[in-house]
N, C-alpha and C positions, 0 to 999 in steps of 0.2 A: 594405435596401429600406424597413423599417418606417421606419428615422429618417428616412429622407428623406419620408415623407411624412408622419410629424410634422411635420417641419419645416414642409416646403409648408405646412400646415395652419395651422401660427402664422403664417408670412409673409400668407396670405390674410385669418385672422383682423385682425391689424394692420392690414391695409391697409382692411378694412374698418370698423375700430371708431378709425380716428386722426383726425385732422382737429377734428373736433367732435364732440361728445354733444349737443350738441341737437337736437330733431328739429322742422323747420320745414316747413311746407306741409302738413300731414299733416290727410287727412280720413277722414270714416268711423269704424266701431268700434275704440274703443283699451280695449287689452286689455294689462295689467301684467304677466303673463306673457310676453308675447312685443315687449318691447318690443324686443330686440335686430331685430328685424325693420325695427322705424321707425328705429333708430338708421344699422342699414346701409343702408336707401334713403335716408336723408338723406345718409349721406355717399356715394353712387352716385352721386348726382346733382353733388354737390358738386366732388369729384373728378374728375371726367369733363364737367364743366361742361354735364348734361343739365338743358335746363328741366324735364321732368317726367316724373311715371314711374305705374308704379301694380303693385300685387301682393298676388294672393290663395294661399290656403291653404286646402286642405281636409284636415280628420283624420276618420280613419272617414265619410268621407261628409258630412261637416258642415263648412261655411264656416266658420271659426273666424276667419279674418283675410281683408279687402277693406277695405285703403287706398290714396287717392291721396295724390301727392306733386309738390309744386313748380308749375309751370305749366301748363296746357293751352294758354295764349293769352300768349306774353308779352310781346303790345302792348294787347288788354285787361283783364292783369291776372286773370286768370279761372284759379281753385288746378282742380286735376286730383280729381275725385272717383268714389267708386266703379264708378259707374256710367256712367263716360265711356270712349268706342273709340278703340280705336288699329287703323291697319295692322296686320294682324299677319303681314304677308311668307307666308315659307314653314309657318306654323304650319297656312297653307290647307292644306297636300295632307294632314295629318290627316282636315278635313274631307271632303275627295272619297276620300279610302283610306274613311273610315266609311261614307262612299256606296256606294261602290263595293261593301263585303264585304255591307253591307245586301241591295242587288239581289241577289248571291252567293248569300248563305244563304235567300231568296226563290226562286232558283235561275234568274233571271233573266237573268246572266248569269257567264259560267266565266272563271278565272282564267286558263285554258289557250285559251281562246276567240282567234283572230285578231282581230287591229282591222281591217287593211285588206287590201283587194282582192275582189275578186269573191264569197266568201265572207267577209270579214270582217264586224265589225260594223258598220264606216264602208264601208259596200259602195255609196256616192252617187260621182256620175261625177265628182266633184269630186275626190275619193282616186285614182282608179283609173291615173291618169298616174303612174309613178314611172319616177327613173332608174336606184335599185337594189333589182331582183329581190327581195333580203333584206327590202325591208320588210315583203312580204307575209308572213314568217316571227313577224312585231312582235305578241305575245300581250298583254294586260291585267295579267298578270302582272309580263310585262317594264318595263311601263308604270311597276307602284306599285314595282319594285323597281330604277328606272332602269337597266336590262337593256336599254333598247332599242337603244341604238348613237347617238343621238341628240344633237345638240351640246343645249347649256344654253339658252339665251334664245329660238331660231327653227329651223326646221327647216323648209325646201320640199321637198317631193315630188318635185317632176318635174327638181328643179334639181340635187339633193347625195345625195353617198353617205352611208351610215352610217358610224360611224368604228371599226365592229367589229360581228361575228353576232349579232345579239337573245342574248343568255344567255350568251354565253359572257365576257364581261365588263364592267363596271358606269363611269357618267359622269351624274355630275349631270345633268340634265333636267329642266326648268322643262314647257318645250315636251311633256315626254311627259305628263305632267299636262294641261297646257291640251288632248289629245288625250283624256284619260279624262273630262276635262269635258263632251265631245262625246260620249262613247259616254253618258252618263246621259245626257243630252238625247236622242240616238236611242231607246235602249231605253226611255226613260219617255216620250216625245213631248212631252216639256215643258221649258221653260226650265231652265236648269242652276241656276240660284240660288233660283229659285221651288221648284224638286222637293226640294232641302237644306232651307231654310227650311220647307215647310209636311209632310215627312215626316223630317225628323233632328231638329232645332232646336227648331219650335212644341209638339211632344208633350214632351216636356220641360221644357218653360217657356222655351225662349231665345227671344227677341223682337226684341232689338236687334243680334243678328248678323248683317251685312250684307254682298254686296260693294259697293267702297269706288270710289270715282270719283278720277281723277287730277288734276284742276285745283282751287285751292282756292279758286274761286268755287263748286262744287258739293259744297263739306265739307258732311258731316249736321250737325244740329243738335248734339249731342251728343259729335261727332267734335273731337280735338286737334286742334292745327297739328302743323307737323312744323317742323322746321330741321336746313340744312345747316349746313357749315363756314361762318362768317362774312366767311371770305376766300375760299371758291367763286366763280368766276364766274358768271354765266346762261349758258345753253346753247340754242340753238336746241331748237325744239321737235316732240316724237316728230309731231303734228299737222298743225305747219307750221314748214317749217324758214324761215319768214322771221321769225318772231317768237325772240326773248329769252324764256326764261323760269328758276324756280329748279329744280333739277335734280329735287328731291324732288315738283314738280307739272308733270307733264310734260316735264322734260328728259331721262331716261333709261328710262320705262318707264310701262306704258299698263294702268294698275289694269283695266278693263273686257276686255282682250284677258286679263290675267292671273288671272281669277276663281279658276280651279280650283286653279294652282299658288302665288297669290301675291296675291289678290288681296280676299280678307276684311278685315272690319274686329270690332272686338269687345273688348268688357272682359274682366281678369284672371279676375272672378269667373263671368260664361259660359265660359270657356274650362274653366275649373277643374269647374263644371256638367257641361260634356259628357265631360270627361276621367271623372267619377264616371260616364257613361252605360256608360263600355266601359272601367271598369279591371279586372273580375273579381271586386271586393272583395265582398261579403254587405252590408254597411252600408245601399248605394242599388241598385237595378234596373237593371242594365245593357238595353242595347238590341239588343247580340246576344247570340246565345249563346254558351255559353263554348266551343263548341268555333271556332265564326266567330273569335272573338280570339284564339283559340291559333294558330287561322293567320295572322292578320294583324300578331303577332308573332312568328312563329318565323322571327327569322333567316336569311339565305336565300345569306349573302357580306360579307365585311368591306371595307367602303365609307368612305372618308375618315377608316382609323384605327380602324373601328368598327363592330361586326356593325350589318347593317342589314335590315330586315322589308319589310314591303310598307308604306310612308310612314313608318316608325318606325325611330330608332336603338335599338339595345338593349343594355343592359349585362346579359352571358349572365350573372357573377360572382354580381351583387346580383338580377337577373332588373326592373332600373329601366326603363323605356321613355323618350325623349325626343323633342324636338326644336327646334330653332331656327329665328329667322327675322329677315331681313334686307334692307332697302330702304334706299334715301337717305334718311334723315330720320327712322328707326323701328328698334327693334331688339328681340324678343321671344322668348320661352320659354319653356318648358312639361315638365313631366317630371311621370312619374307611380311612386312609389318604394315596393319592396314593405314598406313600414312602414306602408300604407294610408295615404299623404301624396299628394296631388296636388297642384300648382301650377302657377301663369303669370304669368307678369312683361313688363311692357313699358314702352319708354322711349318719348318723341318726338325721339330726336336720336341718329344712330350713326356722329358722324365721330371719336370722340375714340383715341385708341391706348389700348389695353389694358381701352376698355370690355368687350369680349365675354368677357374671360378673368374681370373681376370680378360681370358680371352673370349670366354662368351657374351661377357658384359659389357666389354668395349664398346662396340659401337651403340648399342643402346643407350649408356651411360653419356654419350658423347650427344648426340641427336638431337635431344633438348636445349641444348648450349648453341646448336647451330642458327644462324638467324637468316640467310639466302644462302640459296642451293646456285653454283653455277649453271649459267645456260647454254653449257657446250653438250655435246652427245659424241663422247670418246668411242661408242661402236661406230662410227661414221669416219674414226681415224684408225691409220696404222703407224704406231708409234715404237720404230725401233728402236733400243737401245742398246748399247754394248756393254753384255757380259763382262769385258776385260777393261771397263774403263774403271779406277781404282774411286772408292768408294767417297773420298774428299770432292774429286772432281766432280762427280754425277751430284752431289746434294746442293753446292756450290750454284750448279746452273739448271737452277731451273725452267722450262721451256712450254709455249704452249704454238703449238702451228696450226692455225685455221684458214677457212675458207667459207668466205661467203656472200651472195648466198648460193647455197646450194642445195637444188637446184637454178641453175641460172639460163639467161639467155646469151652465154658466153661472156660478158659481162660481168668478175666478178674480182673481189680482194683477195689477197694473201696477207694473213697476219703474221709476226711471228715475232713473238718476247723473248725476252730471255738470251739474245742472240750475245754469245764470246766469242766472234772472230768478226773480222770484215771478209767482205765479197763473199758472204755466203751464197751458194749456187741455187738459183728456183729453176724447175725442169719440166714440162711438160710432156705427155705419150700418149700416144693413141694406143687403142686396143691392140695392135699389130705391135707396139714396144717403139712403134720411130718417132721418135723426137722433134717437137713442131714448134717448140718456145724453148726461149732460154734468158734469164735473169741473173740479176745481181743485187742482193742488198747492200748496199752500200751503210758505210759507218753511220751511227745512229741513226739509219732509216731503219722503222720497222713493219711499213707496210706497203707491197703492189697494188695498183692496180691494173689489171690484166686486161685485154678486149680479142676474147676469141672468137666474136660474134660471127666471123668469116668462116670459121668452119663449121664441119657438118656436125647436126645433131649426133648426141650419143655421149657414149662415155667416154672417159678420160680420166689420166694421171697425174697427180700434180709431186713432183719429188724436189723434199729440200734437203740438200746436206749441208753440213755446218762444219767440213771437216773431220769431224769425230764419230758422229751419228747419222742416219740417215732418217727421213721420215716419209713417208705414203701416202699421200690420203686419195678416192676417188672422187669424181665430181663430175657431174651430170649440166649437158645444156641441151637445153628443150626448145 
C-alpha cells in the first residue's frame, strides 16, 4: 500500500511539474520559496486549457501566498489578480453551516430543532401543505448533514416524496441548504446574505464576499467571466425558455435562488480569511468556540466515499477538513489541514476531464516539497494590481512591499523589491487622507527608513506607487 502511493504521488508530481517551467500570468506577492506553487498553476491551467485561476495559502494564520493566474476576461485581456471573485459553487454551504452553528452557539436555534410543519421553524402556510408526512420529521441537522431524504437541485412540498427517513441515510442536497437559507432569514428576520455579510464576513474584515448574480450582464466589477466547452451549445434559459443563452449564465442554474447552497462569489484569499475564522488554530481568533467547531466537524456518516460533518468532508486519519465546489464555468476548493495550513483555489472554466483530480491535489501534492514558509502576513497588506497590465509585464516583476515593524513607535522601514522604474513615490496619510511624508526610492535603493515618532499615536497610511501599480498597506504607531 505504501508503494502504491508513492507512486501515486510521483505520477501527480509529473503531471504537475511537466509541460513547462515557466510561470506566465501570475500576479501578486512572489515569494522564492514557494515557487513550486506558481509552477503548478501555471501548468493547471495550461493542461486543462483553464483561462484563469487563482490560489491562496495560509501558514499559522498568515497569508503567505495570494496569486492570480492567466485570464479573468479573455476577450478583454484583463490577467486574474488577487483580489478578483469567482463562483465558488458549493464552497457556499461552509458559509450557511458557519451561519447556521453561529445562531447554534447563540442558542438561537437547535440542530435537533424541526424545519417544517406546524412546529417547525418554517412554520409559514407556505410549508405546511406536504405530500410526505416524513418531512415534518426533516431536523437542521439533517439539513447541514444532507440527512434529509431530499433529491439535489429542487425539492416540492406538496408534490414529491422523500427518497428515504430524514437520518437514516445520506443524498446530496443543494435544495436542503437553500432550505437553511430560509431558516436564517426566519430566525434573524433579515435577508439571508445581508445577516452573513454584516455578522460573519464584515467583523472579520471580508468585504468583497458576495452572492453572485447569474447573467453576465450583472457580473460585479471585480468578478471573472467564466467559460464553457467551446463546442457547448446555448441552452434555452432557466428565465425564459424562448431565449439562447451560454449554459454557465443562465442555462442551467439560477445563482440568486442558489445563494445558500451554491451561490457566493469570493477570492482565494477571503476564503482562506474565513477558513482561519473557524480552524481551531491559536495563531488567529476564531469566531466560534471550540466546542461549536468540534461539532460542526465531528463526522456524523461516510458520504460519497467520505466521513462527512455538518457542510464539511473530513479526513478522521489526518483530522483535514475540506470541501469542493462546482458550476458550469467555475471550479473551487478549500481545505483546512492539521499542519496549521489553510487554503482555496479557484479556476473560471470546469469542463476539461481530469481537472478535478489535478486541482484538488495540488496543493497537497506540493506541501511536502516545501522547506520554509515566508514570514510576511499578506492580510496586513493591500496589494493592488492592474487588471489591464498585459500578462508579460505582470510575471516579469515581481514585487514584495513591506513594513516594519509594525506596530511601531513611529520609527519604522519601508521595503520594497522588485522595483522597475526609479523615483518611485512613498506616501504617507493620516486617517483624514492628508498627506504628511513623502519619499523617493532612488535607483538601486530598496529600502526607507522613515522616523514618524513626531506624530501622534494612531493609524496611518503608507502608499507606494511604482508608476504602474499602486500598493496600501496600514500601519500602526503606539
Amino acid at each position: 500500500m505504501k508503494t502504491k502511493k508513492t507512486l501515486l504521488k510521483a505520477i501527480v508530481i509529473s503531471l504537475l511539474f511537466t509541460c513547462t517551467q515557466s510561470v506566465k500570468a501570475q500576479t501578486g506577492y512572489y515569494s522564492p520559496s514557494l515557487v513550486n506553487f506558481d509552477v503548478a498553476m501555471a501548468n493547471l491551467l495550461k493542461n486543462y486549457d483553464i483561462p484563469g485561476g487563482q490560489l491562496a495559502i495560509t501558514y499559522k494564520g498568515r497569508l503567505v501566498y495570494s496569486r492570480g493566474f492567466g485570464l479573468a476576461d479573455e476577450t478583454a485581456k484583463t490577467v486574474v489578480c488577487p483580489d478578483n471573485i469567482f463562483r465558488i459553487a458549493s464552497l457556499s454551504k461552509q458559509i450557511t453551516a458557519i451561519t447556521i452553528m453561529h445562531l447554534y452557539e447563540q442558542g438561537r436555534v437547535g440542530l435537533n430543532d424541526t424545519v417544517f410543519g406546524p412546529n417547525g421553524i418554517l412554520n409559514d402556510s407556505v410549508y405546511q401543505t406536504v405530500l410526505d408526512p416524513r418531512v415534518y420529521s426533516i431536523t437542521v441537522k439533517h439539513l447541514l448533514s444532507h440527512q434529509g431524504g431530499m433529491t439535489s437541485s429542487s425539492f416540492y412540498l406538496k408534490s414529491q416524496m422523500l427518497n428515504f427517513t430524514p437520518g437514516t441515510n445520506a443524498l446530496y442536497s443543494n435544495v436542503g441548504f437553500v432550505f437553511l437559507g430560509r431558516v436564517i432569514e426566519k430566525i434573524t428576520k433579515q435577508d439571508y446574505e445581508t445577516y452573513v455579510r454584516d455578522t460573519i464576513l464584515a467583523p472579520i474584515g471580508i468585504r468583497d464576499m458576495r452572492s453572485g448574480k447569474s447573467l453576465l450582464i450583472n457580473r460585479y466589477p471585480k468578478e471573472v467571466r467564466y467559460y464553457d466547452d467551446p463546442s457547448a451549445p446555448l441552452v434555452p434559459s432557466i428565465f425564459d425558455s424562448t431565449v439562447l443563452v451560454p449554459r454557465q449564465y443562465g442555462g442551467t442554474f439560477s445563482m440568486e435562488y442558489s445563494k445558500a447552497c451554491g451561490g457566493w462569489i469570493a477570492s482565494a484569499q477571503d476564503l482562506c480569511k474565513l477558513m482561519c475564522a473557524i480552524d481551531k488554530f491559536s495563531t488567529r481568533p476564531d469566531i466560534l468556540l471550540s466546542a461549536t467547531i468540534n461539532t460542526m466537524v465531528q463526522p456524523i456518516h461516510s458520504f460519497l466515499g467520505n466521513p462527512y460533518a455538518l457542510g464539511w468532508f473530513i479526513n478522521t486519519t489526518s483530522n483535514n477538513w475540506w470541501h469542493d465546489g462546482l458550476l458550469t464555468g467555475t471550479m473551487a476548493y478549500q481545505a483546512r489541514r492539521n499542519t496549521e495550513i489553510n487554503y482555496a483555489l479557484s479556476v473560471n472554466s470546469s469542463y476539461s476531464s481530469g481537472q478535478y483530480t489535478a486541482l484538488s491535489s495540488l496543493v497537497g501534492t506540493i506541501v511536502p516539497l516545501i522547506t520554509s514558509w515566508p514570514a510576511i502576513d499578506l492580510f496586513d497588506s493591500t496589494i493592488i494590481c492592474s487588471p489591464t497590465n498585459s500578462v508579460n509585464n505582470i510575471s516579469k516583476n515581481p514585487f514584495l512591499f513591506t513594513v516594519y515593524p509594525n506596530p511601531s513607535n513611529g520609527k519604522f522601514t519601508v521595503k520594497a523589491e522588485g522595483l522597475q522604474q526609479e523615483n518611485c513615490k512613498l506616501e504617507i496619510f493620516n486617517l483624514l487622507g492628508k498627506e504628511i511624508y513623502t519619499a523617493f526610492f532612488k535607483e538601486q535603493q530598496s529600502t526607507l527608513d522613515i522616523d514618524l515618532s513626531s506624530f501622534p499615536k494612531g493609524f496611518y497610511f503608507v502608499k507606494f506607487d511604482d508608476g504602474t501599480n499602486s500598493y496600501k498597506q496600514k500601519i500602526i504607531i503606539e
